[in-house]
N, C-alpha and C positions, 0 to 999 in steps of 0.2 A: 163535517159529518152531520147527517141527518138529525132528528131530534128520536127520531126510530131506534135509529142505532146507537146513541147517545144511553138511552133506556134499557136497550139490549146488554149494551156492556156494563152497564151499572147492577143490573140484575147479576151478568154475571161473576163480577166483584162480589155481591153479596154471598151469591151461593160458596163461592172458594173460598171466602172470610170463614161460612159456617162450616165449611166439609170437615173440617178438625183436623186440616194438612200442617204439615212446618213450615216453617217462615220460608226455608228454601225450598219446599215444593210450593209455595205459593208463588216464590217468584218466578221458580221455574214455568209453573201456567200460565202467569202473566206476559213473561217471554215471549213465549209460544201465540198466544191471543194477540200480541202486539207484531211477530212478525207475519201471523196469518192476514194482520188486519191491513198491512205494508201490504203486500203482495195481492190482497183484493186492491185494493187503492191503485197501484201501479197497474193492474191488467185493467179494470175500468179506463184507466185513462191513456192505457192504448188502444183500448176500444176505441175510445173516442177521437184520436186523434186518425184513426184509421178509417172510421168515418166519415171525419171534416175531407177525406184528398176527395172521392166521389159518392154521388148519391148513389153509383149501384152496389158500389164496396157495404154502404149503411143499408142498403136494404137487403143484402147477400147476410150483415150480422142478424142485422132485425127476423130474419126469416127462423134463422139458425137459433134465435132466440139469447143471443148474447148482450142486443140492445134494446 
């Protein structure tokens, strides 16, 4: 994970610390941040993987703006 994103998600730890939720609505966002964060992760890296078979498949995403 980036150092980007890294800061991103730490920020947003802070803010759900301060929102004044319960222990189980916090874990419940947390849940939630962590399977949204899976599911980017897995589509990047069928991007890319969809990429690596040809260059006009990567320059078909790149255009569409996905890489």
């Amino acid at each position: 994970m980036s150092q980007s994103n890294l800061k991103h998600l730490e920020r947003i730890k802070e803010h759900i610390d301060k929102a004044g939720l319960s222990e189980e609505e916090k874990s419940n966002a947390w849940k939630h941040i962590e399977e949204w964060y899976a599911e980017d992760k897995a589509w990047g890296t069928w991007l890319n993987e969809l990429a690596q078979i040809s260059p006009k498949i990567e320059a078909f995403l790149a255009e569409l703006g996905l890489i």
